[in-house]
N, C-alpha and C positions, 0 to 999 in steps of 0.2 A: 389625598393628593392635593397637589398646590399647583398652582399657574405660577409659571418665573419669568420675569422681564428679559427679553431675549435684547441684547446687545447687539449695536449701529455702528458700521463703520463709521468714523475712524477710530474706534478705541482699538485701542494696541492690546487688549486683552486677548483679540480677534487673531492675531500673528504669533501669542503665543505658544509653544509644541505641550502638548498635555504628557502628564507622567501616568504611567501604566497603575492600571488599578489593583492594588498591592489583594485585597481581598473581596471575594461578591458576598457581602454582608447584606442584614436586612438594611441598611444608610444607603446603600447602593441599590439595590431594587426600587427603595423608596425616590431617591433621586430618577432611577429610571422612569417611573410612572408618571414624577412630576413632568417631567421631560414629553413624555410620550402627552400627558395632557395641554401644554404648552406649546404642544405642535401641533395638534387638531386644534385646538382653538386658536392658533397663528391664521389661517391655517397653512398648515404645510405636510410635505410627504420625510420630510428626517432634520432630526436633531442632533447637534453635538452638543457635550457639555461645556465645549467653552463658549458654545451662544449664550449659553447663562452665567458664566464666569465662572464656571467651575472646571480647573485643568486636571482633567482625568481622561483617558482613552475609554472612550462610553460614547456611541451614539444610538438613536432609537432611526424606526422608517415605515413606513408603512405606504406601502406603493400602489395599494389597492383600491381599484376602480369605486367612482362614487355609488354605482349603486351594487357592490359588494359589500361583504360583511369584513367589516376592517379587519388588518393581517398583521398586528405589528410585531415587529422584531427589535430587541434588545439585543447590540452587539457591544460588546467586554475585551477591553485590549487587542482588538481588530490588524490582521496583517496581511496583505494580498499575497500570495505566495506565486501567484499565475496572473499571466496578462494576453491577452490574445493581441498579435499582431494587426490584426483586424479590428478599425477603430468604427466608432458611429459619432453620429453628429446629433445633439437634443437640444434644446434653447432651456437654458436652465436661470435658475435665480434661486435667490438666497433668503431666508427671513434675517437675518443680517445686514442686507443689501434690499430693503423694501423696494419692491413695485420696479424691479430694472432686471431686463431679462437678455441672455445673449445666446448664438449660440456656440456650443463649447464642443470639440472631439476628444472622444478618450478613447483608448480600447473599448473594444464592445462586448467582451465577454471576460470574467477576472472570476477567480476563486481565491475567497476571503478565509481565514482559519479566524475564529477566534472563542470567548465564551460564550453561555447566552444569562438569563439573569437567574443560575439554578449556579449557575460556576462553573457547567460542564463545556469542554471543551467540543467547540461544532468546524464542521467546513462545510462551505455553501458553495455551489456554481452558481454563477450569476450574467443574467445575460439584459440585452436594452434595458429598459429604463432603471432598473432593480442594478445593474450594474453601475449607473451611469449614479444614481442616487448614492451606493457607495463608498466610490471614488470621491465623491463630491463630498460626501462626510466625514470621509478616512482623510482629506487635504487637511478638514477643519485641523481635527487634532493634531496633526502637523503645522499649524498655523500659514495654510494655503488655504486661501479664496478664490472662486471660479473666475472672478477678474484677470487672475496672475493668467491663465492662458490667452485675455484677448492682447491686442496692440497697446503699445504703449500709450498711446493718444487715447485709443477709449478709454484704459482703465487710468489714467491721469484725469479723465475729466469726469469718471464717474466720482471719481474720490473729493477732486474739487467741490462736486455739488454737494456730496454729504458731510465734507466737511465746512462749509458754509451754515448748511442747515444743522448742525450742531454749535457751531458758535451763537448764531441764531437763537435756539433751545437754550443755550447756556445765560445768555442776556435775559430770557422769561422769565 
């Protein structure tokens, strides 16, 4: 397994829509693992491939309590098929978007179809935070960030800070 440099807003890598994972090959678990290592040690509770620049419908998660025994799940060309009219509200962030948290509503309960990293096809009910984690990674690979649901004003001026601090980075 490898640690992969997860990508900062503003790179436009971040915006763009991932293509569907043609096959779950041993490249693709292996990428998963990375992924899944990449995220604990971020640390964080979910991955998508294009935090690491790689556009493929694939995210990892694992939503389990710190003093549980970790739970992670590999999801493989992910589609919500169900959305409950009934939304909740969680203050989320991004490893994407370091150290800036908001809060976001989404539906509060969605059933997700997709593989897991065997190729077999799975569907999950999914409810608070497991839900909300998700959505929040199903936007990635659509090239949506939990920004896009605040105000216009906040998410202009989240952007402005980090893209300062990347011109910045880019002078070092």
């Amino acid at each position: 397994m490898t640690k992969r440099d997860i990508i900062i807003i503003p790179d436009p890598v971040l915006r763009e829509v991932c293509e569907p994972v043609a096959k779950v090959d041993d490249a693709v678990r292996a990428l998963a693992d990375d992924m899944l290592e990449t995220m604990y040690e971020a640390p964080g509770i979910g991955l998508a491939a294009s935090q690491i620049g790689i556009l493929q419908r694939l995210f990892v998660l694992d939503v389990a309590k710190e003093d549980e025994p970790k739970n992670p799940i590999v999801f493989i060309n992910p589609k919500i098929v169900w959305s409950s009219e009934e939304t909740s509200v969680y203050q989320e962030g991004c490893l994407s978007i370091p150290e800036y948290y908001e809060d976001v509503e989404r539906p509060a309960r969605v059933k997700v179809q997709f593989q897991n990293r065997e190729g077999s096809e799975q569907e999950m009910d999914a409810d608070s935070l497991l839900a909300t984690c998700i959505q929040h990674e199903l936007d990635h690979l659509n090239g949506k960030l939990f920004i896009d649901y605040l105000s216009k004003l906040k998410r202009d001026r989240v952007m402005k800070k980090f893209a300062k601090q990347a011109k910045q980075s880019a002078k070092a």
